[in-house]
C-alpha positions as CSV (number, residue, x, y, z in Angstrom):
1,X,12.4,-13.9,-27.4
2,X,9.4,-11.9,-28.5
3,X,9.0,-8.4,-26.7
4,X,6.2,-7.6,-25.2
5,X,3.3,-5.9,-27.2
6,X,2.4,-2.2,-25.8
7,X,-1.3,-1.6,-23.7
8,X,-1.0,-5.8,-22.9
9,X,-0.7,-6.4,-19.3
10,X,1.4,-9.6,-18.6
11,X,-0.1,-12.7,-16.8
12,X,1.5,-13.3,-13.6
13,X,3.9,-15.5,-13.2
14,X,2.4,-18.7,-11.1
15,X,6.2,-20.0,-9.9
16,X,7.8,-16.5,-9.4
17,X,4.5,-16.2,-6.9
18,X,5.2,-19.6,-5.5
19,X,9.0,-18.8,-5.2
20,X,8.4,-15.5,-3.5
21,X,5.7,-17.5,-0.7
22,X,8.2,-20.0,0.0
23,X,11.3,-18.1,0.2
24,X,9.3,-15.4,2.6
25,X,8.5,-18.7,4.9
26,X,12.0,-19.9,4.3
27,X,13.8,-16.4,5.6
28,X,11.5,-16.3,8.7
29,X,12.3,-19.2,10.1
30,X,16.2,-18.6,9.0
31,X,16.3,-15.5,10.4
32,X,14.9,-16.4,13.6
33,X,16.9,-19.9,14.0
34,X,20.2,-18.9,12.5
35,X,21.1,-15.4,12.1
36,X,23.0,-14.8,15.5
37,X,23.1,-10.9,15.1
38,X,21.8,-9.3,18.2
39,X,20.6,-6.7,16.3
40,X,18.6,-8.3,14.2
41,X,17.1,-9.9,17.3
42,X,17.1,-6.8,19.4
43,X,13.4,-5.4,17.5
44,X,10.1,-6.1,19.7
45,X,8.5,-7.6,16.4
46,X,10.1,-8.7,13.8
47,X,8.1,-9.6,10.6
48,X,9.3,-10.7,6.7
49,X,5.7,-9.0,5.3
50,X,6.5,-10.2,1.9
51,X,9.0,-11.1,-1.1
52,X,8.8,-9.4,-4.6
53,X,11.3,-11.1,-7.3
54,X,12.5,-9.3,-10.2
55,X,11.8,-11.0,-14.0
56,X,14.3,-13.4,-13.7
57,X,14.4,-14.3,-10.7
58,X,17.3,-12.9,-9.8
59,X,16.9,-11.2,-7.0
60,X,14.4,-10.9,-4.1
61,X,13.4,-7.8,-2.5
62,X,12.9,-8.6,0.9
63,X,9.9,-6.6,2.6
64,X,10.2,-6.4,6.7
65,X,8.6,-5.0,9.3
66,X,10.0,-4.3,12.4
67,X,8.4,-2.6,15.7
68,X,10.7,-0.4,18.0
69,X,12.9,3.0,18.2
70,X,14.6,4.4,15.3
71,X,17.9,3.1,16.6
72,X,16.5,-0.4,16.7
73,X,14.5,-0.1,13.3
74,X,18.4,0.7,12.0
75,X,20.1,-1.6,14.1
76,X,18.1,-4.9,12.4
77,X,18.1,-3.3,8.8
78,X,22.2,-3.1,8.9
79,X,22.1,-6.6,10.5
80,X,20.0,-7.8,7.9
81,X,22.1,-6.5,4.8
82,X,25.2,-8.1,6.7
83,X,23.7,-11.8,6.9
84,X,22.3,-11.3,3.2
85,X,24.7,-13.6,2.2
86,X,25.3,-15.8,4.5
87,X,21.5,-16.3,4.3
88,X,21.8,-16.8,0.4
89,X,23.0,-20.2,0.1
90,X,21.0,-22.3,3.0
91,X,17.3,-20.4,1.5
92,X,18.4,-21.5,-1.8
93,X,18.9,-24.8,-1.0
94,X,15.9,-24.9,1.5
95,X,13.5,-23.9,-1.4
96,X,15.2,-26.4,-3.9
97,X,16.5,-23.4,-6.3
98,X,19.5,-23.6,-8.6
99,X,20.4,-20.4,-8.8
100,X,19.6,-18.9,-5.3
101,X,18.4,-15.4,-5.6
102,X,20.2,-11.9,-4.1
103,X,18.3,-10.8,-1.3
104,X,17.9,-7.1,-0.6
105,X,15.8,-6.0,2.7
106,X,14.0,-3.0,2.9
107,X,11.6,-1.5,5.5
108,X,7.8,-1.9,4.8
109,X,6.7,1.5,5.5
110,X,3.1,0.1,5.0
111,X,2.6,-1.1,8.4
112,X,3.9,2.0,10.1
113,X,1.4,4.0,8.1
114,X,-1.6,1.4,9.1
115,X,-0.7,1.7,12.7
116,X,-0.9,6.0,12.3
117,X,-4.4,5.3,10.3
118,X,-5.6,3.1,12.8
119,X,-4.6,5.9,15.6
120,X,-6.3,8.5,13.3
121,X,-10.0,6.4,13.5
122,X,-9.3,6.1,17.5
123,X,-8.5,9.7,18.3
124,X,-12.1,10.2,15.9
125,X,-14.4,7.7,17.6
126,X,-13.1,9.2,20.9
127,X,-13.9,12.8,20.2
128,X,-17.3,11.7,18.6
129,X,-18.1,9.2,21.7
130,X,-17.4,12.9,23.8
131,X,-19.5,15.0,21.5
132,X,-22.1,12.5,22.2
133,X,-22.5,10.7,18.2
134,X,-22.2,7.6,17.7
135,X,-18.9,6.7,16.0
136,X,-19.2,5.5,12.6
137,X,-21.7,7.7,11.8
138,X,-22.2,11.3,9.8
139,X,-23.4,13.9,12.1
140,X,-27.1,14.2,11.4
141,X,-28.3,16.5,8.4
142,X,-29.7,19.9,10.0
143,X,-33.8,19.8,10.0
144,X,-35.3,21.9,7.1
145,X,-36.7,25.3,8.2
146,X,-40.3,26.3,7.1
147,X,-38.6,29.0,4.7
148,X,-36.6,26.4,3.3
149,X,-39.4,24.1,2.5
150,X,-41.3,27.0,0.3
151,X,-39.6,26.5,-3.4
152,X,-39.1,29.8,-4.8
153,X,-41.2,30.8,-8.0
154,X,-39.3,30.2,-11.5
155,X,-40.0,33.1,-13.3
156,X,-39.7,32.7,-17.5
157,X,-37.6,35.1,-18.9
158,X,-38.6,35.7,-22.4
159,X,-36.1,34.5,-25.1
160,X,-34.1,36.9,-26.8
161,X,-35.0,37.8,-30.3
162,X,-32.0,37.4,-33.0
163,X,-32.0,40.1,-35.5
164,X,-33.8,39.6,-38.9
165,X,-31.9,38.3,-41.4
166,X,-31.3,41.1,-44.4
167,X,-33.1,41.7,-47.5
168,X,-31.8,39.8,-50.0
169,X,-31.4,41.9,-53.7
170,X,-32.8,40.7,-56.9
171,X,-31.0,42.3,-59.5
C-alpha cells in the first residue's frame, strides 16, 4: 500500500460518509426502540448529532447531544457505553455491514456552546433594545466637530544632508 505523499490532502471517502449517515439514522431509531435503559431515556432531548469513522472503518465515534442536569447528561452517557454492544450487532446488520463497527459515544459539546452563544446575542439585543439602538446594528459614529474637519498644515522638514564623501589621494 503506497503511503500517503506529505502537503496532499486526501479525498474523502464517499462510502465511509455514506456509512457514517446511515449508521447515525440506524442508532436513532435503535436507541429509541430498543435500548430499555431508563437512563438513556430519562434526558429531555436526546439527539445522535453525528458519526465520524476512523480509516478503516473500524470504529464509529458516536456524537450525541443530550438536554438536561448534569446528573442526567451522565446518567444516558453511562447507559450508552453499556448498550454499545448490545447495539453492535443489530446496527451492523441493519446497515448491511460485514464487519459491524465499535461504537464509542461521546458528548457533543457543540450544541451546549450554540445554546450559550445564542444566550450571549439575546442578553445583547435586550440591552441595546433598552439603550434605545436598534439590535444588529453599530452604535452610530460620533459627528465630526468643526476643529476636527480643519486638516492640520504638513510642514516639510528639510532632508538631512549626508556628509561629503573624502578626498580621494592621487599619489
Amino acid at each position: 500500500m503506497a503511503k500517503p505523499t506529505p502537503g496532499k490532502i486526501a479525498k474523502p471517502n464517499p462510502r465511509k460518509e455514506r456509512v457514517a449517515t446511515a449508521l447515525r439514522e440506524a442508532l436513532t431509531d435503535a436507541i429509541k426502540a430498543d435500548v430499555r435503559d431508563p437512563r438513556v431515556h430519562a434526558a429531555d432531548v436526546f439527539t445522535v448529532t453525528r458519526v465520524e469513522m476512523n480509516v478503516d472503518m473500524a470504529v464509529a465515534n458516536v456524537y450525541v447531544s443530550v438536554i438536561g442536569s448534569d446528573r442526567v447528561v451522565d446518567g444516558v452517557m453511562t447507559g450508552l457505553h453499556k448498550a454499545a454492544g448490545f447495539l453492535r450487532g443489530p446496527i451492523g446488520r441493519t446497515v448491511g455491514l460485514q464487519h459491524a463497527p465499535e461504537l464509542r459515544f461521546i458528548l457533543d459539546k457543540s450544541v451546549d456552546m450554540k445554546d450559550k452563544l445564542a444566550e450571549i446575542l439575546r442578553e445583547d439585543e435586550m440591552k441595546a433594545k433598552a439603550v434605545g439602538r436598534i439590535p444588529g446594528q453599530a452604535e452610530p459614529a460620533p459627528e465630526p466637530t468643526a476643529d476636527a474637519a480643519v486638516e492640520p498644515e504638513i510642514a516639510e522638514a528639510p532632508l538631512p544632508l549626508l556628509p561629503a564623501p573624502p578626498p580621494e589621494d592621487k599619489a
